[in-house]
MDAnalysis code that builds the backbone (N, CA, C; Angstrom):
import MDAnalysis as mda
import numpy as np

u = mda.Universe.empty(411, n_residues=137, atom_resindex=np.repeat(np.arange(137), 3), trajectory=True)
u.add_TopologyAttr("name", ["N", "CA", "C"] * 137)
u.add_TopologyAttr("resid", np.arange(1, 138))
u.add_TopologyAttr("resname", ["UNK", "UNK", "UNK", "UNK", "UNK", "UNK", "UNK", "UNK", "UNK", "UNK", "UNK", "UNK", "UNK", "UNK", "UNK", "UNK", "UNK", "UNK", "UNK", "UNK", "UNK", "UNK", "UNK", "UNK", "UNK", "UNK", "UNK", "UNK", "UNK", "UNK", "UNK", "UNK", "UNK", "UNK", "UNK", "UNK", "UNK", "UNK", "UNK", "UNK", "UNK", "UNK", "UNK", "UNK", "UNK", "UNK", "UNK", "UNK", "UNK", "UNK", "UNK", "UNK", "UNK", "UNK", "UNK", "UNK", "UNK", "UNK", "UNK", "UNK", "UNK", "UNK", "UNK", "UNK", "UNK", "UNK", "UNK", "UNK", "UNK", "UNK", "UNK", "UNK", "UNK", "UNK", "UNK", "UNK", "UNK", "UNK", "UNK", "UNK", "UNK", "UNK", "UNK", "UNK", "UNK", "UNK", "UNK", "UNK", "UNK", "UNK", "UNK", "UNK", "UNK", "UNK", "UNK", "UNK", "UNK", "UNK", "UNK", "UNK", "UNK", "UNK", "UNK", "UNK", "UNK", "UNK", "UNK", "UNK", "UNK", "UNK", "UNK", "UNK", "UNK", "UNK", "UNK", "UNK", "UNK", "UNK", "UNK", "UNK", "UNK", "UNK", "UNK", "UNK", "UNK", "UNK", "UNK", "UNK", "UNK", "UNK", "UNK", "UNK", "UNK", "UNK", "UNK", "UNK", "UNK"])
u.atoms.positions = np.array([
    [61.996, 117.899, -159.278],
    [60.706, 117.946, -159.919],
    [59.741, 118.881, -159.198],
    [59.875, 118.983, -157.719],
    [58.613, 119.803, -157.149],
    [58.646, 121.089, -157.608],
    [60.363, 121.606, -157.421],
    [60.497, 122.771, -157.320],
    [60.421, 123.400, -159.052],
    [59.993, 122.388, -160.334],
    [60.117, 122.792, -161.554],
    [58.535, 123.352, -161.392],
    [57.363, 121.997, -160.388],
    [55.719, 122.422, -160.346],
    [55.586, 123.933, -159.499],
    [56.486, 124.048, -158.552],
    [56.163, 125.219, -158.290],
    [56.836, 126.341, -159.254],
    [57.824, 126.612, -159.727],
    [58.170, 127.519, -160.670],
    [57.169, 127.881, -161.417],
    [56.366, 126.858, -162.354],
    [54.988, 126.847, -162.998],
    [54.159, 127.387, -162.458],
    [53.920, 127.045, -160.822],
    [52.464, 127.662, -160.697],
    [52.750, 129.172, -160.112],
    [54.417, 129.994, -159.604],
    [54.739, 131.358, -159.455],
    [54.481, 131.797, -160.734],
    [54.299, 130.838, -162.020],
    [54.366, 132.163, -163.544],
    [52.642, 132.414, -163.329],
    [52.347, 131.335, -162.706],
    [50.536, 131.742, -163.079],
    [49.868, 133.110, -161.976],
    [51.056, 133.308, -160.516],
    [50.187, 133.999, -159.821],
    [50.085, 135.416, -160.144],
    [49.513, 136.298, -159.539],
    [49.477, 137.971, -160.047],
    [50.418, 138.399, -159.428],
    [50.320, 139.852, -159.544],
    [51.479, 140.305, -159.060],
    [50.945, 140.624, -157.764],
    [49.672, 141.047, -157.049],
    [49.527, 141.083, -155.663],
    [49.817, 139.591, -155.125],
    [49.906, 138.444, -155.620],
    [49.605, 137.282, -155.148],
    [51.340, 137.140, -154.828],
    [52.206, 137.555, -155.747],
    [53.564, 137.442, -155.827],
    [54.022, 138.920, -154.808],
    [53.488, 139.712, -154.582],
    [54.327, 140.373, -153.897],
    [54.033, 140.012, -152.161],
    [53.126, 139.813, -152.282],
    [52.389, 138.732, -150.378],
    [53.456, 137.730, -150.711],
    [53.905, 137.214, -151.611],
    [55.006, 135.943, -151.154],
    [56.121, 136.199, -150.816],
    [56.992, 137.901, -151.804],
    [57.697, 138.586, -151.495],
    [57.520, 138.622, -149.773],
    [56.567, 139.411, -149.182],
    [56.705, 139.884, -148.335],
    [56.076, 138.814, -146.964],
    [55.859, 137.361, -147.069],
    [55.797, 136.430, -146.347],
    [57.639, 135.491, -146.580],
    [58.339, 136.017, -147.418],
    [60.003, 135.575, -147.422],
    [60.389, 136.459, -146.902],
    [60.140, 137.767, -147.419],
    [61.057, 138.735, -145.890],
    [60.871, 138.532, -144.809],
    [59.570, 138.371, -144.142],
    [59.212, 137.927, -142.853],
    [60.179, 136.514, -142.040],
    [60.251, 135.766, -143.171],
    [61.040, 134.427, -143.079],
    [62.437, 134.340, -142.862],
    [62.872, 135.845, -143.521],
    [64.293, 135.698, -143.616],
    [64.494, 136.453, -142.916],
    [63.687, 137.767, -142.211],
    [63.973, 138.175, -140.812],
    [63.812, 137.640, -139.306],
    [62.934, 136.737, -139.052],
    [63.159, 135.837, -138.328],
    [64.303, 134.590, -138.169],
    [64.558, 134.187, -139.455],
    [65.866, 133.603, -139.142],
    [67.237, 134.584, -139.040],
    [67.128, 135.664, -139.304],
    [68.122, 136.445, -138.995],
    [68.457, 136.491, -137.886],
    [67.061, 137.046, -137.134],
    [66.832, 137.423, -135.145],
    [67.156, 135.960, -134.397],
    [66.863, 135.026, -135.157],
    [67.064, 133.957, -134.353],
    [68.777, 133.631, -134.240],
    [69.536, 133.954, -135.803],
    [70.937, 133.706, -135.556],
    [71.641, 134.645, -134.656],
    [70.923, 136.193, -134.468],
    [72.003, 136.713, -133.726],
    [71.249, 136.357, -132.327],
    [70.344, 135.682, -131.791],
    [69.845, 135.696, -130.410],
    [70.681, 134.285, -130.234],
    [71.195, 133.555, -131.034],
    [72.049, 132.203, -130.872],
    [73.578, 132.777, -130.602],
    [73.854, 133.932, -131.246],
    [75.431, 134.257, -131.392],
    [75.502, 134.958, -130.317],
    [74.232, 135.567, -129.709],
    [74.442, 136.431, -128.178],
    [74.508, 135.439, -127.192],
    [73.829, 134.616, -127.246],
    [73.548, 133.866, -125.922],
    [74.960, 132.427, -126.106],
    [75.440, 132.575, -127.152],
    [76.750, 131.746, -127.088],
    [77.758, 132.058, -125.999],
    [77.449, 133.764, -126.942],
    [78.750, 134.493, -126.375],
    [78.709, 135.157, -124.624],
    [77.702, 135.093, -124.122],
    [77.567, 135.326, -123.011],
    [77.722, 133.729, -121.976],
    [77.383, 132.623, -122.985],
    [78.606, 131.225, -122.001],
    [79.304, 131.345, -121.987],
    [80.221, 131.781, -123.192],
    [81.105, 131.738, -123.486],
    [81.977, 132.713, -122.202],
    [81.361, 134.199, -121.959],
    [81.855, 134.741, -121.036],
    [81.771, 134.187, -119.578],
    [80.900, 133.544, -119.441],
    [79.728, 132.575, -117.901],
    [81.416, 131.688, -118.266],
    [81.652, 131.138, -118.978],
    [82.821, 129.518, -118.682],
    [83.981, 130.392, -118.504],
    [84.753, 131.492, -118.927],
    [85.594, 132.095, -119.003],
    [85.579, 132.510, -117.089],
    [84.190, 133.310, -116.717],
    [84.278, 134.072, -115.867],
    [84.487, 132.799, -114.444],
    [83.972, 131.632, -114.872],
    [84.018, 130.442, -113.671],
    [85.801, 129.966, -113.585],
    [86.413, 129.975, -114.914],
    [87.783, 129.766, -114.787],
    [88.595, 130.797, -114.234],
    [88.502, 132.076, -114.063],
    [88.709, 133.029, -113.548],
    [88.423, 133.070, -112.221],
    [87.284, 132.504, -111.922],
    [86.699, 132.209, -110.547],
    [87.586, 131.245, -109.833],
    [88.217, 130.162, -110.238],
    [88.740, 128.653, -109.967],
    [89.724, 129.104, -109.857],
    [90.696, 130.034, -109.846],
    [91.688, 130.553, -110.070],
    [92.262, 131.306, -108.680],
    [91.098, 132.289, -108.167],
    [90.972, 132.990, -107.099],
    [91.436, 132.221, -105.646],
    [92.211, 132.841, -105.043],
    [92.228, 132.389, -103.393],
    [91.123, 132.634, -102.512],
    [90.737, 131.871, -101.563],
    [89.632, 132.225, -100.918],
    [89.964, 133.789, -99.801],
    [88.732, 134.188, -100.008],
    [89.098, 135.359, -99.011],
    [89.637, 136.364, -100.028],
    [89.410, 136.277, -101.365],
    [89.491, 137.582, -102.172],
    [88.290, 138.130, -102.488],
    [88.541, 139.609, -102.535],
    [87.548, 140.520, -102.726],
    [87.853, 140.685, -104.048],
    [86.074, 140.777, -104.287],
    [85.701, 141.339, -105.700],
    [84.286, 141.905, -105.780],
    [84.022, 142.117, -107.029],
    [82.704, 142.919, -107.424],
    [81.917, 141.463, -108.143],
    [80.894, 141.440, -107.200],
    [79.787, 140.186, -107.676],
    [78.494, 140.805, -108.657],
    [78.169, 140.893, -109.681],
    [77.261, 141.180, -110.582],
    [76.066, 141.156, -110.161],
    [74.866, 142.028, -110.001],
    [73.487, 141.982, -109.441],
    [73.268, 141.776, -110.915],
    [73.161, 142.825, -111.945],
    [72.862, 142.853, -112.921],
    [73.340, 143.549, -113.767],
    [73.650, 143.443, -115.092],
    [74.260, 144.142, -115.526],
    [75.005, 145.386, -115.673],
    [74.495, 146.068, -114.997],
    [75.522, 147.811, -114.734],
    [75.451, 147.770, -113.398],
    [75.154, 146.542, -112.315],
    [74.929, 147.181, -111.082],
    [75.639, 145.706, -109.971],
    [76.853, 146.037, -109.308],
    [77.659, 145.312, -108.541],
    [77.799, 145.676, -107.197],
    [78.369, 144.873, -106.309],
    [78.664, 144.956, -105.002],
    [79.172, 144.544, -104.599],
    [80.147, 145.014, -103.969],
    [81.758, 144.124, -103.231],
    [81.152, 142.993, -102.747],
    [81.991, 142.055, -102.863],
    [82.240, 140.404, -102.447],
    [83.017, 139.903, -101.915],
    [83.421, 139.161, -101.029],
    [84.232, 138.406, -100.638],
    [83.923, 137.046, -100.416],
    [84.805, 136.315, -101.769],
    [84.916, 134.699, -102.008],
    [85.592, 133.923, -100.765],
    [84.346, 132.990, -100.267],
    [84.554, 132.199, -98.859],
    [84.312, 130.279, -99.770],
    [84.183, 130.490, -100.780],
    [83.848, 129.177, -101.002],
    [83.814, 128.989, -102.863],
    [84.601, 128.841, -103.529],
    [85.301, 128.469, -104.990],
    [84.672, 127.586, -105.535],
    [84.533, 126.475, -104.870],
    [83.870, 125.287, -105.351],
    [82.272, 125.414, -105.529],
    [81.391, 126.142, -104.939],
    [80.022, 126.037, -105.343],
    [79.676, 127.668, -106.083],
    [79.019, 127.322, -106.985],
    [78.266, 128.617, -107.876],
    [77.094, 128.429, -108.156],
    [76.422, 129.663, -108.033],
    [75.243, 129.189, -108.850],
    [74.956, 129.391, -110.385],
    [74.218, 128.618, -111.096],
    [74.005, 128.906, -112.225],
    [72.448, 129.633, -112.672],
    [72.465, 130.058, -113.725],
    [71.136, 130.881, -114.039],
    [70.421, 129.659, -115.005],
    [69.554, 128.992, -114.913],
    [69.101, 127.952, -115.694],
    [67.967, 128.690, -116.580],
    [67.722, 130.155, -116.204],
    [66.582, 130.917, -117.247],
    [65.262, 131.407, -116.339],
    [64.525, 132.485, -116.973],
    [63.150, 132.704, -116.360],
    [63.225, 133.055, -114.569],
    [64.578, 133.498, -114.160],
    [64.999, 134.043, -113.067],
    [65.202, 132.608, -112.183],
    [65.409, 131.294, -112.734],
    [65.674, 130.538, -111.657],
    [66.899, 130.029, -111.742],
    [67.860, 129.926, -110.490],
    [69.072, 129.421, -110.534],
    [69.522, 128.301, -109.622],
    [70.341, 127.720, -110.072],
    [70.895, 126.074, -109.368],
    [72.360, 125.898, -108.810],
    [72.420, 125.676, -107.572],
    [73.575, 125.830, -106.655],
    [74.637, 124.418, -107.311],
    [75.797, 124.708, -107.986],
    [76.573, 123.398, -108.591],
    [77.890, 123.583, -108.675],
    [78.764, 122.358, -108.587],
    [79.756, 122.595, -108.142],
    [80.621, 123.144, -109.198],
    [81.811, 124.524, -109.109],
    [82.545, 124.572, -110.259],
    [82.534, 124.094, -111.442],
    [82.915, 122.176, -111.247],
    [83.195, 121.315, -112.280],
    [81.649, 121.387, -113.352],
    [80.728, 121.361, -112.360],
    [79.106, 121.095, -112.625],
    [79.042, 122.230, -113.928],
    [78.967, 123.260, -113.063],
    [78.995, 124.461, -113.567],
    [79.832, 124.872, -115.255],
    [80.874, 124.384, -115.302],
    [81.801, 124.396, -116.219],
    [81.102, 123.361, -117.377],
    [80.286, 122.322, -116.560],
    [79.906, 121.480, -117.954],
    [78.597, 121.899, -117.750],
    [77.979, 122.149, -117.412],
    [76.184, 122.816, -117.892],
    [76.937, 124.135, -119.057],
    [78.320, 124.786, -118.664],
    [78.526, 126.109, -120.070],
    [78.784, 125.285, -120.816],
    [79.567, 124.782, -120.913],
    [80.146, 123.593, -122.006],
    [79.072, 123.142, -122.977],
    [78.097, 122.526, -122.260],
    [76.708, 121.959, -122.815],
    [76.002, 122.611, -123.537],
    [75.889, 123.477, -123.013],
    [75.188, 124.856, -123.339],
    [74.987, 125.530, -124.958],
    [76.543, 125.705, -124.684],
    [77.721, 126.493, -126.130],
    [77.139, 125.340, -127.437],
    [78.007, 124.119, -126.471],
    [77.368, 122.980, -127.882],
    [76.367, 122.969, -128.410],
    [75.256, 122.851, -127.648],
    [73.696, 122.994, -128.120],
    [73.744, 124.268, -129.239],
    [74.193, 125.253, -128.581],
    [73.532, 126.639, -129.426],
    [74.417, 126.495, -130.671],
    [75.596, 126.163, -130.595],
    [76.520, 126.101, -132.065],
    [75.847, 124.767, -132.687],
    [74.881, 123.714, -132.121],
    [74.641, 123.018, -133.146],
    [73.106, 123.498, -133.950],
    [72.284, 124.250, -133.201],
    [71.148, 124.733, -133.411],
    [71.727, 126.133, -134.424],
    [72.967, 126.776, -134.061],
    [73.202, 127.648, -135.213],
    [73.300, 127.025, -136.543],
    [73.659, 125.753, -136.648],
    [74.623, 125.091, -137.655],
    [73.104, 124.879, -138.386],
    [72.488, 124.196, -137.943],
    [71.076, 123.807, -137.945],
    [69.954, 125.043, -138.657],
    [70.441, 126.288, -138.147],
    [69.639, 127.357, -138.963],
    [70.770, 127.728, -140.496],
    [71.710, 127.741, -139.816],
    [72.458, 127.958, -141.311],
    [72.265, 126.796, -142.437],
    [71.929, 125.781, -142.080],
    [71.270, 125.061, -143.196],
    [70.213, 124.893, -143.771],
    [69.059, 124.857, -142.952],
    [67.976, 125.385, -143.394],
    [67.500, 127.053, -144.489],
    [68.779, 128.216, -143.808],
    [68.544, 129.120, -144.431],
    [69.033, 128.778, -146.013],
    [70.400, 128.448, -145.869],
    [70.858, 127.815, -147.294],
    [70.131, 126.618, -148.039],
    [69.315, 126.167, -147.655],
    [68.501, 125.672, -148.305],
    [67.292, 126.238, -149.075],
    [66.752, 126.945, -148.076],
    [65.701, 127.990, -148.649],
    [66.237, 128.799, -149.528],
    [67.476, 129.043, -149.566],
    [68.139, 130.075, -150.795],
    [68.117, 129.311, -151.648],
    [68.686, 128.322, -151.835],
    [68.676, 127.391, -152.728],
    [67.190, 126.896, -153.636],
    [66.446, 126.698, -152.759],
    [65.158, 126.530, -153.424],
    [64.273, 127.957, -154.199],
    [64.956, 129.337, -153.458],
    [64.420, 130.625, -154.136],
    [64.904, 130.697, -155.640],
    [66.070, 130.129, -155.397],
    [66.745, 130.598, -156.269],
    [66.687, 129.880, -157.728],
    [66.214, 128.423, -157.223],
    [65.681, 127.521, -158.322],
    [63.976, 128.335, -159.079],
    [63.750, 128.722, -157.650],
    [62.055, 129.400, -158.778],
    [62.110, 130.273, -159.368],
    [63.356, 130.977, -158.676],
    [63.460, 132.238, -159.615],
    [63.944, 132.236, -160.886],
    [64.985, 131.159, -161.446],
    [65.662, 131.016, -162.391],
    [65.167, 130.064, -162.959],
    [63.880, 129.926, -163.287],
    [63.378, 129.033, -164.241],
    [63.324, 129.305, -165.873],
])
């Protein structure tokens, strides 16, 4: 029923009044866009963070490697201790935890963002759903 009162009151608006709605739904549907791929990046970079700790767990102590400053920029390492890592908790602060720790803060992590994706993909399909009812009145 709502969505039959609003169909009614889109036949009454003008066309400047209808194209500001146009262009307050693009706004809408580009923000949920940016938000799904800033969910599908930051998955996929736990996703690499849980990969790179099992890779880590793996290592003998006293192997050399290249430890990440930041993205294009590394410096030889040598692993004296497997069991503690730190993690990046955001906003440049990080938390000293053990492997196992570590493995379930990614774990946690992944879940959250795949349920908050799941969470925008329904909302967006909903809003389609409701466009699509005003439009086809």
């Amino acid at each position: 029923m709502a969505s039959s009162k609003i169909g009614v009151e889109m036949e009454k608006l003008s066309v400047e009044q209808l194209k500001a709605f146009k262009e307050q739904t693009d706004l809408e549907v580009n923000l949920l866009q940016d938000s799904l791929n800033n969910i599908r990046t930051a998955t996929s970079r736990l996703e690499i963070a849980s990969s790179a700790l099992q890779d880590l767990s793996n290592r003998p102590l006293g192997s050399q490697m290249l430890v990440p400053l930041t993205a294009s920029l590394y410096v030889p390492g040598t692993l004296h201790d497997a069991d503690k890592v730190l993690i990046d908790i955001g906003t440049g602060y990080f938390v000293e935890k053990t492997m196992g720790e570590g493995k379930d803060y990614c774990e946690r992590k992944i879940n959250l963002l795949k349920s908050n994706f799941d969470q925008l993909i329904e909302v967006c399909f909903q809003d389609s759903l409701l466009l699509l009812s005003l439009f086809h009145m």
